[in-house]
C-alpha positions in Angstrom: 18.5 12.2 -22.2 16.3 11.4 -25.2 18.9 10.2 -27.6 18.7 10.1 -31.8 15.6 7.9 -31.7 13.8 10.1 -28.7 13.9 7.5 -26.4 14.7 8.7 -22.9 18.0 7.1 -22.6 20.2 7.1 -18.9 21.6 10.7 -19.1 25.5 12.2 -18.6 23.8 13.9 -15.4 22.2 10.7 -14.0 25.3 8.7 -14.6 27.5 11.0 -13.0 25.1 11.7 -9.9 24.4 8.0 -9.3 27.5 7.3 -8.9 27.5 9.4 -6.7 24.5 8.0 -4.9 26.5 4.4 -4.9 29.2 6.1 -2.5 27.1 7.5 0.3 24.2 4.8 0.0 23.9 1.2 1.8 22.6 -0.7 -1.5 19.8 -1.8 0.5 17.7 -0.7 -3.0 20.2 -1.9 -5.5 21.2 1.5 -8.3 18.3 3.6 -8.7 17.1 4.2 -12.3 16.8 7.3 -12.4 18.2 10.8 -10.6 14.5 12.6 -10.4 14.5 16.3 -10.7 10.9 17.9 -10.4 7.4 17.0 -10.9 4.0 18.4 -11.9 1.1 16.5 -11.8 1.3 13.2 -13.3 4.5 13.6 -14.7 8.3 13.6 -13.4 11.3 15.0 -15.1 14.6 13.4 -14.2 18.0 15.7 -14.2 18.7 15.1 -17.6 15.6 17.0 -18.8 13.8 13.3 -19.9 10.0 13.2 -19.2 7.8 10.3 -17.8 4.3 9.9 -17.4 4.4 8.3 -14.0 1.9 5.4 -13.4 3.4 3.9 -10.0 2.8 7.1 -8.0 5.7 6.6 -5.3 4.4 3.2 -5.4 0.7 4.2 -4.5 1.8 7.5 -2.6 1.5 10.4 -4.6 -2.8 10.3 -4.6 -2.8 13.8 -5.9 0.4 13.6 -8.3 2.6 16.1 -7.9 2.6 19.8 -6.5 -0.9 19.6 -7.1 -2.0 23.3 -5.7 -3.8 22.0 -2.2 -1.3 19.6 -1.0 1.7 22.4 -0.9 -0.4 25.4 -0.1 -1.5 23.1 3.3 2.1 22.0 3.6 3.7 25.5 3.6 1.1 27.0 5.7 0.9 24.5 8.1 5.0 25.1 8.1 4.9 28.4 8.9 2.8 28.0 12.1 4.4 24.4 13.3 6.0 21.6 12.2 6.7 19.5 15.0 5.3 19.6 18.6 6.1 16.1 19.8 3.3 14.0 21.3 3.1 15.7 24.9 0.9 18.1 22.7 -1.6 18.0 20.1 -2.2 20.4 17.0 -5.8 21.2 14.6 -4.7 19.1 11.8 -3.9 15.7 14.1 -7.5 15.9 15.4 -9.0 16.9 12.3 -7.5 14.2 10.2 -8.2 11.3 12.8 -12.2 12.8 12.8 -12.2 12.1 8.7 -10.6 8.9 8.7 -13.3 7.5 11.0 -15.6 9.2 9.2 -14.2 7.9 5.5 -13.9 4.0 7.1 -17.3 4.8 8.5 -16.0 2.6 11.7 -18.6 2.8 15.0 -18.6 4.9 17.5 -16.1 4.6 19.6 -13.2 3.9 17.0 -9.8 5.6 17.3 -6.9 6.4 15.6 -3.0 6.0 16.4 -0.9 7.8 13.9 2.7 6.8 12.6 4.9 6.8 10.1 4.8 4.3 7.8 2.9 1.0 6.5 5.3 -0.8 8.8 4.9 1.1 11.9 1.2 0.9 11.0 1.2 -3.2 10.6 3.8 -3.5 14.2 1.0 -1.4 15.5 -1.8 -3.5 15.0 0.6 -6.8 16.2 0.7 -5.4 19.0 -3.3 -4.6 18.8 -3.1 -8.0 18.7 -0.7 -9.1 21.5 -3.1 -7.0 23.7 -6.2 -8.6 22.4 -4.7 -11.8 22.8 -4.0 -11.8 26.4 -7.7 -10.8 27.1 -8.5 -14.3 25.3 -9.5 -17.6 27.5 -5.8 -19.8 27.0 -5.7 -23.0 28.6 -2.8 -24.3 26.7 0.1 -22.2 28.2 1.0 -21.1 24.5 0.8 -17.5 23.1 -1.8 -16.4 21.4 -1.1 -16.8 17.3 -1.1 -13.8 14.5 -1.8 -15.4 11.3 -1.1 -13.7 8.3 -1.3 -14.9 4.5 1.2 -16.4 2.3 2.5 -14.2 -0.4 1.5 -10.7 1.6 3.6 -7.9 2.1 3.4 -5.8 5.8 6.7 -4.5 6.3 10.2 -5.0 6.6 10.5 -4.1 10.2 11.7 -7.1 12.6 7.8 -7.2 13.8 6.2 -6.9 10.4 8.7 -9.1 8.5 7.6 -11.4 10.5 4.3 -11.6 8.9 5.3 -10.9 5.7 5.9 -13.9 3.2 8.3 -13.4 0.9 11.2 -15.6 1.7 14.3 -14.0 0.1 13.4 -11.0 2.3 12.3 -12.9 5.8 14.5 -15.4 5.9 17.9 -14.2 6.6 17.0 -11.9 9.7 15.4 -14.8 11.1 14.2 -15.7 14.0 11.5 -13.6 13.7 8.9 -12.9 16.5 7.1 -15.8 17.9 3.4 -17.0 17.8 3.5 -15.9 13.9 1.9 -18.6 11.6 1.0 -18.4 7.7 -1.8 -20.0 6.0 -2.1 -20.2 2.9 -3.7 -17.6 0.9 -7.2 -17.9 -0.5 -7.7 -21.2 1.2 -10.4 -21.8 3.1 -9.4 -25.2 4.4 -5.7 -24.1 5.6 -7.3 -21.2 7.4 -9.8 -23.4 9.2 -6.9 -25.7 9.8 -5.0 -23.1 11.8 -7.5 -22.2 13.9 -8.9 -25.9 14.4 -5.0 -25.7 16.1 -6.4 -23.2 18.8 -5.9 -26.4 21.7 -2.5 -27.3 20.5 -0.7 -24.0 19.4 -2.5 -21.4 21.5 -5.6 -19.3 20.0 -5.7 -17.0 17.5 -5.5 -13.7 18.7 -5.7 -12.1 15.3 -5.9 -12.5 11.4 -4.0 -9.9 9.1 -4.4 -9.5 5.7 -4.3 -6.9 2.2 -7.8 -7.6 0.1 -5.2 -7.3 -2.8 -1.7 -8.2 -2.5 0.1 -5.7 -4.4 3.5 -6.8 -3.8 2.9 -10.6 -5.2 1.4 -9.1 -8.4 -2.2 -7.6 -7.3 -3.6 -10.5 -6.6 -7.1 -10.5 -4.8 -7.1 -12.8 -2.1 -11.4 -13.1 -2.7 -14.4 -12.2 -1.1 -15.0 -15.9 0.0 -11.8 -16.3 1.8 -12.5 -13.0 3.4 -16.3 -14.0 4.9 -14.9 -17.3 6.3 -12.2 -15.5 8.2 -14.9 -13.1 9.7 -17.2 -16.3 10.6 -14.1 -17.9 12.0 -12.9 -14.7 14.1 -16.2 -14.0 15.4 -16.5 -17.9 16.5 -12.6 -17.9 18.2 -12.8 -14.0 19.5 -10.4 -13.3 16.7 -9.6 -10.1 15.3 -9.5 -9.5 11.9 -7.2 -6.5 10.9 -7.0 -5.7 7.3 -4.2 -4.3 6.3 -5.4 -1.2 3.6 -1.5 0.3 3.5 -1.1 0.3 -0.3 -5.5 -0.3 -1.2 -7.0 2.5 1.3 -7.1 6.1 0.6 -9.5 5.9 -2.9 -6.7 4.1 -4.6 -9.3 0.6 -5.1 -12.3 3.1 -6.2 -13.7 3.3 -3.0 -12.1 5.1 0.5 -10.9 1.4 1.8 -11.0 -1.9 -0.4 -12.5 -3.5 2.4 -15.9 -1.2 2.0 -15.9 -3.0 -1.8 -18.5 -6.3 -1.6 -16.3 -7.6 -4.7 -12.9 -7.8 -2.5 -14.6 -8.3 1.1 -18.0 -9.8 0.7 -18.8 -7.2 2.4 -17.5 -8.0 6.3 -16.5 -5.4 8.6 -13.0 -5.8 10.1 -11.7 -5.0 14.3 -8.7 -2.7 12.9 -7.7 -1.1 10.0 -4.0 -0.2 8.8 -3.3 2.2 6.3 0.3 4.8 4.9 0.9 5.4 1.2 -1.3 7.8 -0.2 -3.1 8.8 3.3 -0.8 12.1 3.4 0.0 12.5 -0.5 3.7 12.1 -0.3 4.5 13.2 3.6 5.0 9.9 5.1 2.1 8.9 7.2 0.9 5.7 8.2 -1.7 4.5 10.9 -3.9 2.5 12.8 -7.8 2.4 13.1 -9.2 0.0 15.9 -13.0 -0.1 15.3 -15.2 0.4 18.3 -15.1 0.9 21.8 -13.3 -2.2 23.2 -11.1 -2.6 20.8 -9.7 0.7 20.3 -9.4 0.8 24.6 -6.5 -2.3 24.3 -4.0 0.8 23.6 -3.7 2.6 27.4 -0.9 5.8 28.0 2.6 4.1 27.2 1.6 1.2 25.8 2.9 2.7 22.5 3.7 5.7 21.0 6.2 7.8 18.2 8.3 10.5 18.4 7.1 11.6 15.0 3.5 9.6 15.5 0.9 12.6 14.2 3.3 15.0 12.8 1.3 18.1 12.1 2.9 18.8 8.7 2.2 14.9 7.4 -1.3 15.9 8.8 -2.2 19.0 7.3 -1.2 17.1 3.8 -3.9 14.2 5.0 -6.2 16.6 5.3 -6.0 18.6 2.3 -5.4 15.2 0.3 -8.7 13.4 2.0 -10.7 16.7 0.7 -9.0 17.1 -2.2 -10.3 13.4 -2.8 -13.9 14.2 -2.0 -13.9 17.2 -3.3 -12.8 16.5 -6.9 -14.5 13.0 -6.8 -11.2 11.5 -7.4 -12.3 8.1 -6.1 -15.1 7.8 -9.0 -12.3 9.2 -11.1 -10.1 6.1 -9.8 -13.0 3.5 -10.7 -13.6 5.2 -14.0 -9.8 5.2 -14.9 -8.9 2.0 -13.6 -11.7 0.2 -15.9 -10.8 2.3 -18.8 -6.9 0.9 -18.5 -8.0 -2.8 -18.1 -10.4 -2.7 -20.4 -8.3 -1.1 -22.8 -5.5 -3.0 -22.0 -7.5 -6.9 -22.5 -8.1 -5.6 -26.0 -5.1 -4.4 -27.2 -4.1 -7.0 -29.1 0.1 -7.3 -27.5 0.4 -10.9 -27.8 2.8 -10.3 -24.4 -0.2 -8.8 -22.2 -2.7 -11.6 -21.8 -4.8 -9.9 -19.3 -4.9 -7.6 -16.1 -6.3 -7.7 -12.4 -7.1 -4.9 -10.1 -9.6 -2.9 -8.8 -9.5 1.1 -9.5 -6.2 2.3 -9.8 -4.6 -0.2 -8.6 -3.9 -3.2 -11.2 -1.3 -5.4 -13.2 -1.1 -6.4 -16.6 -0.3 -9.9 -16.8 2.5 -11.0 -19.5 3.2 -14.0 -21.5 6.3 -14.9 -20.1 8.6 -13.9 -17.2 10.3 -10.8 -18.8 8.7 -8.1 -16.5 12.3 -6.1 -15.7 13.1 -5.8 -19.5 9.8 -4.8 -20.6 9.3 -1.8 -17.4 12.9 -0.8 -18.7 11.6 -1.0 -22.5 8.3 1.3 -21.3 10.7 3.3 -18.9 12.8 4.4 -22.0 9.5 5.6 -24.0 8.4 7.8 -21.6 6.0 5.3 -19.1 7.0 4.5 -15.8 5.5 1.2 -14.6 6.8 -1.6 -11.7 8.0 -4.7 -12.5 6.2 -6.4 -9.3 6.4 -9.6 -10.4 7.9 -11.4 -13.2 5.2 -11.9 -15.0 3.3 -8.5 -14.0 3.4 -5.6 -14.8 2.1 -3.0 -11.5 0.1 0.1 -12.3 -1.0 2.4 -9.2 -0.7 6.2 -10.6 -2.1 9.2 -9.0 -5.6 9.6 -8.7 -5.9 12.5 -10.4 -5.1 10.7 -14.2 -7.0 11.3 -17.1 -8.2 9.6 -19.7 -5.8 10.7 -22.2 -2.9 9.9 -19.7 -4.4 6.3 -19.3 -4.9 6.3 -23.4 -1.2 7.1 -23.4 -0.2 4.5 -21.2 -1.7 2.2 -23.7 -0.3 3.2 -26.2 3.1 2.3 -25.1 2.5 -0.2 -23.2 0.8 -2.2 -25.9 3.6 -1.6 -28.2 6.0 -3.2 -25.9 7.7 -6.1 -27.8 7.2 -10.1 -27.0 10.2 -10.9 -27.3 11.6 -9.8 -24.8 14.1 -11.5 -22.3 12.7 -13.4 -19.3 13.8 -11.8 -15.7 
């Protein structure tokens, strides 16, 4: 509730209600921050009646904001005719929004889709894209075929992802994790070439994952350069390189998938593609794209599948989101947007912001020193919604459909955000 000096304060209703929350939740998230109410557009209310401009987006979900007019009138209709079939059956939508995905990635001919449910389902898919590929592969050495993944990127918490994502604090205690897993260090040529230079000792590589951008240690690029060697190096090996476009696909970089951009991919071409977040504009979606004939083949009947995999409401969303996209050129909107917020943002003269990265809407302003917690707090209570992603960044990944005077706004308070704050 915006108190005496209008700043929007932890009301009497969110107090009450998250305690509330704290008694029938595992704190798996820690206390919310806020009890959320309703939406429209680019803005939430929370149940105290305080508005925020919201530039996280569900965390790079909510492409089209919120109730925008063509997401729920292709929600509720699709509703009223079926919600859920199960995947003995297929429905319009499914089919439909597998056809413009290929078409968006503009993959080969003969690419395919598996739908699931989530960035992790997607990424545990395309392991085991991977697994498959793998034991095609000529293996002399007895050993399992390797997935190499990055340090410092993100694919999911699930037993199979976590084990290719990085971040310790989360990996660690669960495990063991799944075998034949390596890391290599991100943006380095030389520890990549190292790891498959292995291939005799450790067993080959069936596959490389990676983000283009690693939005969860900060949206950090992992550059084009890094990107062509692993190409050249899976092509030599008969590698697979799956690129993992969960949080960067979907318009969010300024184009349909960051790896189509030259300045993230040097332009390379990828075996799979993984992508969730904003595919479905708030229904959870998530999927898989194998590019071309052979490799979308390595997935026969049973090999996997989903109760919930294709979901004819989360598709009928994915459809009206992906036209809704094209059709309101929200992906130049995203480019335009996204260089209007760095640009004003490396000039607005907060001695605590000394710079931003990103491509489109997705991006991070960079901050003097470690306080990135007190500062999204600080911009939470004047009305901005932002992510503290990493201590000294400050993630931005708002709906696509943002104006200029939203980013202008965004500015404004972030650049009045004090500097000195206290560190994380």
């Amino acid at each position: 509730m915006a108190n005496e000096t209008g700043l929007e304060t932890l009301g009497p209703k969110d107090t009450t209600l998250l305690g509330e929350y704290s008694d029938v939740h595992m704190n798996v998230f820690g206390t919310p921050l806020r009890v959320m109410d309703h939406a429209q557009g680019a803005r939430i209310w929370d149940v105290d009646g305080n508005e925020y401009l919201d530039f996280l987006g569900g965390i790079a979900v909510n492409s089209l904001g919120y109730a925008h007019p063509a997401w729920t009138k292709a929600l509720n209709e699709q509703a009223a005719k079926v919600a859920h079939t199960s995947n003995y059956f297929a429905t319009v939508p499914q089919i439909t929004l597998a056809g413009k995905l290929i078409e968006k990635a503009g993959a080969p001919e003969g690419s395919l889709v598996y739908f699931g449910n989530s960035g992790a389902e997607a990424n545990e898919a395309a392991m085991k894209l991977a697994k498959l590929h793998g034991r095609t592969m000529d293996n002399a050495t007895g050993k399992p075929a390797r997935i190499l993944a990055l340090t410092h990127g993100f694919h999911g918490r699930t037993l199979g992802a976590l084990s290719i994502t990085w971040k310790p604090v989360i990996r660690e205690p669960f495990e063991p994790l799944l075998p034949a897993t390596e890391f290599v260090t991100s943006g380095d040529v030389e520890s990549l070439r190292a790891a498959f230079a292995a291939s005799d000792e450790r067993g080959p590589v069936a596959a490389v994952i990676m983000e283009l951008i690693q939005g969860e240690a900060g949206v950090l690029p992992v550059g084009a350069d890094f990107v062509k060697e692993a190409r050249a190096l899976c092509d030599e090996h008969g590698s697979l390189l799956i690129i993992d476009e969960v949080q960067t696909g979907v318009g969010r970089t300024g184009a349909w998938f960051a790896f189509q951009r030259d300045d993230l991919s040097g332009g390379v071409t990828p075996d799979a593609i993984t992508f969730a977040k904003g595919v479905a504009g708030g229904f959870p979606m998530g999927g898989l794209i194998a590019f071309g004939k052979r490799n979308a083949s390595l997935f026969t009947p049973g090999s996997h599948g989903s109760t919930f995999a294709g979901n004819p409401l989360g598709c009928a969303c994915g459809v009206a989101t992906i036209d809704t996209i094209e059709s309101d050129h929200l992906i130049e909107n995203a480019e335009e947007r996204g260089k209007q917020l760095r640009g004003a943002l490396d000039s607005c003269g907060n001695p605590l912001i000394t710079g931003t990265r990103g491509r489109g809407l997705l991006n991070a302003a960079l901050l003097a020193h470690p306080c990135a917690h007190a500062a999204a707090n600080w911009a939470m209570e004047h009305g901005l919604i932002v992510n503290p992603v990493a201590p000294g960044a400050l993630r931005m990944a708002p709906p696509l459909i943002i104006s200029a005077d939203d980013v202008d706004k965004a500015v404004e308070v972030l650049s009045a955000i004090p500097d000195d704050l206290p560190d994380d």
